[in-house]
C-alpha positions as CSV (number, residue, x, y, z in Angstrom):
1,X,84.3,87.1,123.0
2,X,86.0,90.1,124.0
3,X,86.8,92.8,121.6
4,X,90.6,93.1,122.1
5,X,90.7,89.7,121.1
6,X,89.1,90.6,117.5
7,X,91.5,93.7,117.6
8,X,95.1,91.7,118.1
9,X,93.8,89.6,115.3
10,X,93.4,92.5,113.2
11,X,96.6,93.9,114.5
12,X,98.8,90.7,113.7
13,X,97.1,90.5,110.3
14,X,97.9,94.1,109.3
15,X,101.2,93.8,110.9
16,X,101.9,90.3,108.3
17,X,100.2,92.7,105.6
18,X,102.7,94.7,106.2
19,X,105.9,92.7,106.2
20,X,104.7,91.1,102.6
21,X,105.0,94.5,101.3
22,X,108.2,95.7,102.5
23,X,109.9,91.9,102.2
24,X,108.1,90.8,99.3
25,X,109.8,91.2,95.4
26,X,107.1,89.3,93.3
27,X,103.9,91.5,92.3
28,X,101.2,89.0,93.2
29,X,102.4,88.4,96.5
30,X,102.5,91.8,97.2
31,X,98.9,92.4,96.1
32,X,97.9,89.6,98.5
33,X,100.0,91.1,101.5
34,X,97.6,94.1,100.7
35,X,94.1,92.3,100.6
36,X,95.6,90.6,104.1
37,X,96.2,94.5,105.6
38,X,92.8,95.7,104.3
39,X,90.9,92.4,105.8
40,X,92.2,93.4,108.7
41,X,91.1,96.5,108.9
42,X,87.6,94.7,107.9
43,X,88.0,93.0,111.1
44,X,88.7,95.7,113.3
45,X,85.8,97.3,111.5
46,X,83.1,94.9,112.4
47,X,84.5,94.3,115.6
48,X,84.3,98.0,116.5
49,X,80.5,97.9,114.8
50,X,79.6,94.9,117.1
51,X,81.5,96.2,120.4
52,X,78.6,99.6,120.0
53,X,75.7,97.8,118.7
54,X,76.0,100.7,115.7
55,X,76.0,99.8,111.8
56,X,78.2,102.7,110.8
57,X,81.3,99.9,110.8
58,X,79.1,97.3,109.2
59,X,78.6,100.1,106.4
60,X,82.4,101.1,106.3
61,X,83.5,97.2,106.0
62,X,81.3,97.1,102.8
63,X,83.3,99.3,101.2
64,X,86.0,98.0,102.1
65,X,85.4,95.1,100.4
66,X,83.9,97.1,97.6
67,X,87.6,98.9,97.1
68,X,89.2,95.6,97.4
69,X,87.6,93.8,95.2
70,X,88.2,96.8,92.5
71,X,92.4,97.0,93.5
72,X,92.5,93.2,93.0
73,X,91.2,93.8,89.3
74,X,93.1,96.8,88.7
75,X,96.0,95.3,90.5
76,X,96.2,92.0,88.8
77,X,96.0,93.7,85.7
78,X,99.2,95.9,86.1
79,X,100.8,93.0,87.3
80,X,100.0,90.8,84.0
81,X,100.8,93.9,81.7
82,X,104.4,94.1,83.5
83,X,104.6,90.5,83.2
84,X,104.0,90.7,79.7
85,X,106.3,93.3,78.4
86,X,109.3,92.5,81.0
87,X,109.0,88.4,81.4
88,X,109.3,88.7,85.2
89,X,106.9,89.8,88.2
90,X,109.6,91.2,89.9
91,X,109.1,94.5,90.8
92,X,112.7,94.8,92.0
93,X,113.6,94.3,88.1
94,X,111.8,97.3,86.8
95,X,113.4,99.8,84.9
96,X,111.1,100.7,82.8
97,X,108.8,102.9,85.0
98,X,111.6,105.3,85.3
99,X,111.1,108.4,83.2
């Protein structure tokens, strides 16, 4: 397959990423817009690794992952801690991050 093909993919997912974190309001689904923007820059990653034959891309997609896997823990937890103190997962409902 070509590599511009792997590279709109990865282009249309960060692009849908995107939108869920501008349009989205609840805290989850913006965490998940996020994971969709950094797999596709996965993509375009091992796309860009396979397209040179070289193993730097391979290497940068692990971590990657690696970080992902870390905001989705750290993430998730500031999202049930909000949850918890304010009853919604709104983020548009916050007031009580303001100083």
């Amino acid at each position: 397959m070509a590599l511009n093909l792997f590279l709109m993919l990865g282009a249309f997912l960060f692009c849908t990423g995107a939108y869920g974190v501008l349009a989205r309001k609840s805290g989850v689904l913006i965490l998940m817009s996020i994971e969709l923007m950094l797999n596709a820059v996965t993509i375009n990653l091992v796309a860009f690794s396979a397209f040179t034959h070289a193993v730097t891309g391979l290497v940068f997609a692990l971590f990657v992952i690696a970080i992902a896997a870390a905001e989705v823990g750290v993430g998730l937890a500031i999202v049930l801690i909000i949850y918890r103190n304010s009853r919604t997962p709104n983020f548009d409902q916050l007031d009580q991050l303001r100083g």
